[in-house]
N, CA and C atoms as a LAMMPS dump frame, in Angstrom:
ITEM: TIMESTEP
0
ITEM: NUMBER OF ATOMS
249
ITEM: BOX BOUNDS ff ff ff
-5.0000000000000000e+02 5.0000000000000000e+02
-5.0000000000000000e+02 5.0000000000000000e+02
-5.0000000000000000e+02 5.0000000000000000e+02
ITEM: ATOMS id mol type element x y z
1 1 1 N 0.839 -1.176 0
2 1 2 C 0 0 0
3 1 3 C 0.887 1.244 0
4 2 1 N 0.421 2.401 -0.794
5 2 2 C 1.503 3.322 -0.894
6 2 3 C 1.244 4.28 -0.047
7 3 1 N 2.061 5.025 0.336
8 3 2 C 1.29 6.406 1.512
9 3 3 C 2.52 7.402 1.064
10 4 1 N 1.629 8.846 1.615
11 4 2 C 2.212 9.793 1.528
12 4 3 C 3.697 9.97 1.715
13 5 1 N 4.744 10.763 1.039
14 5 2 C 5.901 10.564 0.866
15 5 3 C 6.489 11.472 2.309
16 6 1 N 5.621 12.31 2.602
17 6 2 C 5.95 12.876 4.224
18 6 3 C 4.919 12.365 5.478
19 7 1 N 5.362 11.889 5.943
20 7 2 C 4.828 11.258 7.25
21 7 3 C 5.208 11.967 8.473
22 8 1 N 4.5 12.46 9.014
23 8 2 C 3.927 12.869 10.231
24 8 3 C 3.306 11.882 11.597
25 9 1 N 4.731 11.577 11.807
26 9 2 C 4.167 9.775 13.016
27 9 3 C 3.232 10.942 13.895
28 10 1 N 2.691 9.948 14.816
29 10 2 C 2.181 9.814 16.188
30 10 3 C 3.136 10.416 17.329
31 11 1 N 2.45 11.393 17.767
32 11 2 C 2.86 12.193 19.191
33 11 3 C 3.326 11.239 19.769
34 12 1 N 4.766 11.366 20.771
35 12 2 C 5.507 10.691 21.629
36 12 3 C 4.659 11.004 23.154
37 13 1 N 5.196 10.225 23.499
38 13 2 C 4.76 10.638 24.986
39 13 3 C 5.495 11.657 25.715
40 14 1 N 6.716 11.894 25.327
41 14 2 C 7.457 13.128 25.357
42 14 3 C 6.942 14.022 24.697
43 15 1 N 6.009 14.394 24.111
44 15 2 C 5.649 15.073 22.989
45 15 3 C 6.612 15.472 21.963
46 16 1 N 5.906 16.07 20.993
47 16 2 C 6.511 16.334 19.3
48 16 3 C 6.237 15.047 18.591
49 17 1 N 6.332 14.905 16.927
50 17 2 C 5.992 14.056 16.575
51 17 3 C 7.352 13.804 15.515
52 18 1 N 7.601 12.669 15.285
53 18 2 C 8.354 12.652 14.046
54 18 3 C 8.096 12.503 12.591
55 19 1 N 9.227 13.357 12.12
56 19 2 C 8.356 13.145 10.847
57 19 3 C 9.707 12.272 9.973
58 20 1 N 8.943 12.028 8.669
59 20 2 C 9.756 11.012 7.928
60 20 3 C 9.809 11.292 6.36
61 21 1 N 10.255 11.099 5.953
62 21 2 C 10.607 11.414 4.336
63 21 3 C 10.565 10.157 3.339
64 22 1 N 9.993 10.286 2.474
65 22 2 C 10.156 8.328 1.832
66 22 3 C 10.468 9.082 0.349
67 23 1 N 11.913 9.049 -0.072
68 23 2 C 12.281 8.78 -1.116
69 23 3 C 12.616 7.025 -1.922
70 24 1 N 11.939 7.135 -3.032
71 24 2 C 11.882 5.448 -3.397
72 24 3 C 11.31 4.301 -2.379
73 25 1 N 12.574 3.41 -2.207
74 25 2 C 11.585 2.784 -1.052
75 25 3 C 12.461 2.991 0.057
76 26 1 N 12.599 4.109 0.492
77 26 2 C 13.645 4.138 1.946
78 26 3 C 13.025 5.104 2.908
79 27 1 N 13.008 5.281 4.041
80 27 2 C 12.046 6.277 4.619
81 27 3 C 13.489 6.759 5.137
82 28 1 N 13.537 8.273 5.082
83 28 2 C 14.918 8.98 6.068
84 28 3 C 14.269 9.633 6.828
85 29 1 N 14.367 10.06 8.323
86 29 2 C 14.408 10.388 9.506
87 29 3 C 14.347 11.943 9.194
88 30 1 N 13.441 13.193 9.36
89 30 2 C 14.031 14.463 9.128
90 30 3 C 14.067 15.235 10.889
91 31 1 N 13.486 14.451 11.309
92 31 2 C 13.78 14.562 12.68
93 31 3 C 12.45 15.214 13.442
94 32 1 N 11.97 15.515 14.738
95 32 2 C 10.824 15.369 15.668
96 32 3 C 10.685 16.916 15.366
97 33 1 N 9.344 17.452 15.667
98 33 2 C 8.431 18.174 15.017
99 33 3 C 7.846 18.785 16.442
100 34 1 N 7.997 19.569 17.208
101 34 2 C 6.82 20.485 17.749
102 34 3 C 5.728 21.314 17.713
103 35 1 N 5.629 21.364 16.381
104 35 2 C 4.749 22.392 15.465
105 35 3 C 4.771 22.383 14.263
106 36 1 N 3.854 23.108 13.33
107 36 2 C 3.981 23.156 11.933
108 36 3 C 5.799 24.023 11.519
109 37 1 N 5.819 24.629 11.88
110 37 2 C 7.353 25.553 11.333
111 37 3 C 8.221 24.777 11.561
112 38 1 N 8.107 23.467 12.792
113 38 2 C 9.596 22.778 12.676
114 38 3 C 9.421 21.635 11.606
115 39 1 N 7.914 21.144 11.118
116 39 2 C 8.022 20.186 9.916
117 39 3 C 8.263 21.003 8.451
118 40 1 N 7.892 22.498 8.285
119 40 2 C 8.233 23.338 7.599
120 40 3 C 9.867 23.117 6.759
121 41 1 N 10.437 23.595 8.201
122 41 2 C 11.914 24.247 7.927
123 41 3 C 12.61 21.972 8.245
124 42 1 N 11.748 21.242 8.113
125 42 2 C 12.445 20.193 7.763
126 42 3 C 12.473 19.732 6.107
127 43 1 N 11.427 19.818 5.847
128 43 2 C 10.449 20.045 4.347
129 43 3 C 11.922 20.995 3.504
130 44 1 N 11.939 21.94 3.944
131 44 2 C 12.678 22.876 3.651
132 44 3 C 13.875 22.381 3.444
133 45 1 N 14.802 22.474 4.836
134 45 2 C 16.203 21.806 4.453
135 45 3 C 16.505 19.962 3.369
136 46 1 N 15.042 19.668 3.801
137 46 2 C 14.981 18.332 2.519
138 46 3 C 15.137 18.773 1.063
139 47 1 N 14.65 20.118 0.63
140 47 2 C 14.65 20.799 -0.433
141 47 3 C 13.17 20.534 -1.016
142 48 1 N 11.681 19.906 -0.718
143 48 2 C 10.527 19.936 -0.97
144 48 3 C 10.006 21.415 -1.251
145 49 1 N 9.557 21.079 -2.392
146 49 2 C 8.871 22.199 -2.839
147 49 3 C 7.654 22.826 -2.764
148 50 1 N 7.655 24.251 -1.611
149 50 2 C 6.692 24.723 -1.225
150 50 3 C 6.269 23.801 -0.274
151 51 1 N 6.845 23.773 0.792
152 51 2 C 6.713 22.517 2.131
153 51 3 C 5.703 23.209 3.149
154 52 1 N 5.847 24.652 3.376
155 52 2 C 4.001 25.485 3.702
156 52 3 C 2.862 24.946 3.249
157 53 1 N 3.027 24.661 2.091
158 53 2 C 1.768 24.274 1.354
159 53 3 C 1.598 22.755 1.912
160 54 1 N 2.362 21.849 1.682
161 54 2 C 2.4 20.618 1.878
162 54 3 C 2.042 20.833 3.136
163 55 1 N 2.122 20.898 4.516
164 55 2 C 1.755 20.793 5.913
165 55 3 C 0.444 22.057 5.741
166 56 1 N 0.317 22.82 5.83
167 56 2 C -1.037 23.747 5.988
168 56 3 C -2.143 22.859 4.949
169 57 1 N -1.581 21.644 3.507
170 57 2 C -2.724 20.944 3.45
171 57 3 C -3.022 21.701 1.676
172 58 1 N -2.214 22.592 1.441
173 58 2 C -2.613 23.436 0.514
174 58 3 C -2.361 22.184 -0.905
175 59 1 N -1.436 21.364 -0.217
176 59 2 C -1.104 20.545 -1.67
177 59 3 C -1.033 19.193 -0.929
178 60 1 N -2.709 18.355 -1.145
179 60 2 C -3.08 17.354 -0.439
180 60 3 C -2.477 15.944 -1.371
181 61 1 N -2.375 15.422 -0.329
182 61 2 C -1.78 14.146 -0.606
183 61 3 C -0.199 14.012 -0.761
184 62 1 N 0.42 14.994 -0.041
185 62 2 C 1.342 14.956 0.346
186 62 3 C 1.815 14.825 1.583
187 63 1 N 1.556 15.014 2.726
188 63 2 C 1.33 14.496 3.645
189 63 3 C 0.151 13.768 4.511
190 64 1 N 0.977 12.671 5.278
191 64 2 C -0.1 11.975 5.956
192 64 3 C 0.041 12.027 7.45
193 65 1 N -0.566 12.12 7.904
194 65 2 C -0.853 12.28 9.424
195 65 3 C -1.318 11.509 9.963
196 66 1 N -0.42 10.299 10.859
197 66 2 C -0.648 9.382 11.288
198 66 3 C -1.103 9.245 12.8
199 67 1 N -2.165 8.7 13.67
200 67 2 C -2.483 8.673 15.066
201 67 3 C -2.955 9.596 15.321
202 68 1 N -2.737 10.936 15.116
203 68 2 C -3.475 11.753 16.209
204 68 3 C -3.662 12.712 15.027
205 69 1 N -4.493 14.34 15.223
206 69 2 C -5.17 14.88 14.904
207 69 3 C -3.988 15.562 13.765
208 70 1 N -4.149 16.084 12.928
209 70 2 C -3.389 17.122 12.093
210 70 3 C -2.51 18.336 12.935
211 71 1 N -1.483 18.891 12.731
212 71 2 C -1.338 20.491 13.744
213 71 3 C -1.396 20.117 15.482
214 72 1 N -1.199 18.821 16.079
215 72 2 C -1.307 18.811 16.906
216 72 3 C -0.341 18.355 17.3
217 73 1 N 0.776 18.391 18.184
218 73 2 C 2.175 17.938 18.815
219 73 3 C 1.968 17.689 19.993
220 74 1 N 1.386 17.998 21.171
221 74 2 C 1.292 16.833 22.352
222 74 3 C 0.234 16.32 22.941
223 75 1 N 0.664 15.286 23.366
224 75 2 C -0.34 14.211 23.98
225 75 3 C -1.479 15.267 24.863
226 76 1 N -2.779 14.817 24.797
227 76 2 C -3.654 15.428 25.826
228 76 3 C -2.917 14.762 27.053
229 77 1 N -3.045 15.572 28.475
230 77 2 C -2.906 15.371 29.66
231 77 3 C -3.526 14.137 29.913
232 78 1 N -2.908 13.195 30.732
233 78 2 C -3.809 11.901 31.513
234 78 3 C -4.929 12.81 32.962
235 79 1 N -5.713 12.275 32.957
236 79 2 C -6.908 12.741 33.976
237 79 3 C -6.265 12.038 34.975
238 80 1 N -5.572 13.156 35.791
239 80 2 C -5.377 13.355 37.079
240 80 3 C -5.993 13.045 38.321
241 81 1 N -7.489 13.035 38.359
242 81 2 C -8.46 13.241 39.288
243 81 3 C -7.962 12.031 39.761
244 82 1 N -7.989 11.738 41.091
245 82 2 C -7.994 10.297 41.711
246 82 3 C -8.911 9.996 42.861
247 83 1 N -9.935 9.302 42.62
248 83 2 C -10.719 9.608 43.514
249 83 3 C -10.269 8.8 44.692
């Protein structure tokens, strides 16, 4: 099955997410993500063209967003309450 060539894993429990690059069949590492500007300026130093567009969604099907919501980098809080 083929998927988007930028991948956007699943929030760590540390938060940030990693993202991934799949040229051919190899996925390279561009490294963990706190926000849209740090998958940006990864997009970027990869040399992807117009990598704003690609993450804000402007040029779909280029990225995929895996586990959790789009634009979102950390885990919701665990519910504290203890009764």
């Amino acid at each position: 099955m083929e998927h988007a060539p930028i991948v956007v894993h699943r929030i760590s429990p540390s938060g940030g997410r990693r993202v991934t690059l799949r040229i051919g069949d190899h996925d390279t590492a561009l490294g963990t993500a706190h926000n849209d500007a740090d998958v940006i300026e990864f997009l970027r130093r990869a040399e992807v063209p117009d990598p704003g567009e690609a993450v804000l969604g402007v040029a779909p099907g280029l990225v995929e967003w895996q586990g959790d919501a789009p634009h979102v980098y950390e885990a919701e809080p665990a519910d504290t309450d203890v009764p």
